[in-house]
N, C-alpha and C positions, 0 to 999 in steps of 0.2 A: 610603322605598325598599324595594323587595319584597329575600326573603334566597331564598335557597337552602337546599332541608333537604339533609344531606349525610351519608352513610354508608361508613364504611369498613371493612371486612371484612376477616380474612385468614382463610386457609384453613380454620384452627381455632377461632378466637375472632371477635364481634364485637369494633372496636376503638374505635371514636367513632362519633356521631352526635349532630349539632345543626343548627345554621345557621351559613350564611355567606353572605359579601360578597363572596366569591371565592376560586377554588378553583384551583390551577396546581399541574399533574403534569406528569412526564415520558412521552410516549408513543415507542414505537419510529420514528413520524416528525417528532419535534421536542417541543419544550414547547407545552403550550395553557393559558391560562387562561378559568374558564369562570366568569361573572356573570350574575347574574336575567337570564332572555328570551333566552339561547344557545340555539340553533337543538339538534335531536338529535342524538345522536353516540355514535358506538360507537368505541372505541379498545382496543388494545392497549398496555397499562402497561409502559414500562420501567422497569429497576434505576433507583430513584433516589428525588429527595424527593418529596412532595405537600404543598406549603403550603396551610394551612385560614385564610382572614382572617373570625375569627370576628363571626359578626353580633348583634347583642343583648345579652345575657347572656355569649353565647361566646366565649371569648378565642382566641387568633388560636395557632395547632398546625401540629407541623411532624413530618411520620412518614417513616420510613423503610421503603419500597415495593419488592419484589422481585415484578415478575411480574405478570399479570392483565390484567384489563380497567376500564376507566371507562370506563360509561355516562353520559349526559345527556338527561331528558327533561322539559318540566312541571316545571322548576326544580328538578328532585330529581337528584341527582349519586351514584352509586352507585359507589364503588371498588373491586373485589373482588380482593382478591390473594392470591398465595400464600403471601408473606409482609408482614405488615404492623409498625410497631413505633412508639409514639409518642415523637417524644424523648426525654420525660421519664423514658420506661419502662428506655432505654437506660444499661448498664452503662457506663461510659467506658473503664475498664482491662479488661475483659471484653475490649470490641471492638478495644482496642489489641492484643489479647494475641490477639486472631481474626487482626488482621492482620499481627502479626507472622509468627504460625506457618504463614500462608496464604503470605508472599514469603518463607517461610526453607525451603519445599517439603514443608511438612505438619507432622506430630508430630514433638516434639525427636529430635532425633539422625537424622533422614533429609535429605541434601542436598536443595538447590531445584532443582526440573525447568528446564533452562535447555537453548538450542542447538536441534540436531536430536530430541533425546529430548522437546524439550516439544512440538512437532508433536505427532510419532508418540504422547505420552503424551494428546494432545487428543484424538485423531482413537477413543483406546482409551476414552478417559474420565479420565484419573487426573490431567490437565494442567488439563480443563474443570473439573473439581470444587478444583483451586486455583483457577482464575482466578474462577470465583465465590464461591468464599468470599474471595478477595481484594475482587472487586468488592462483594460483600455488606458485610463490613467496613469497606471506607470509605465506604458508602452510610451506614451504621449511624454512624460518626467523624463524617461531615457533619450531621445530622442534630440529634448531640447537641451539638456545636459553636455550631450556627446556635442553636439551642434556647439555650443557658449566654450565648452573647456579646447575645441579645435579651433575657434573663430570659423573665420568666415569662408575664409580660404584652402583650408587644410585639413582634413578630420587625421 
């Protein structure tokens, strides 16, 4: 069976690159997963996971994906994000402690943006930048969950 070579990217850092058996992201129009002989495709990445079912040698990877795009072409699957993180890389109390401070309305001691003032604070910025570090953090909680209850080797 032919693999897929696969590359995943964040803004700053390369983050993986191997083969797979199959690759399922989250795009802003649904989930896709993509296997040897997938037609081309251009997408735009949403917040969320990208499982790697690793081929060969490769063992099978689960990153947490903020942003970007996945290409597919000639069996090579490009992910390139803004943010990217591999499970394994991920802190767990770190991200507990992102999302706490994201639903409790920012750094200690400031109340949570709730009501009419969280519109008005989206529309300024100061509402969007919780709800993404909300939504980033439990992208980040999923990721390293799914990773811990599959071990190392298996998702």
């Amino acid at each position: 069976m032919s693999a897929l070579k696969v590359e995943l990217v964040a803004a700053d850092r390369p983050v993986w690159s191997g083969s797979a058996r199959l690759v399922v992201a989250r795009t802003v129009d649904g989930e896709i997963g993509v296997l040897p002989g997938h037609e081309s495709l251009l997408a735009v990445l949403a917040d969320g996971l990208v499982i790697i079912r690793g081929a060969g040698e490769d063992p099978d990877r689960v990153a947490a994906v903020h942003g970007g795009f996945i290409s597919v072409a000639d069996d090579t699957v490009a992910l390139l994000a803004e943010t990217a993180e591999l499970a394994e890389e991920i802190d767990v109390e770190r991200a507990r402690a992102a999302l706490e401070r994201a639903r409790n309305g920012g750094p200690e001691g400031e109340p949570p943006v709730v009501g009419e003032a969280a519109g008005a604070n989206l529309r300024e910025g100061a509402g969007g930048d919780l709800l993404e570090a909300e939504r980033r953090a439990e992208t980040r909680l999923r990721a390293a969950e799914t990773h811990l209850r599959a071990g190392d080797s298996h998702l």
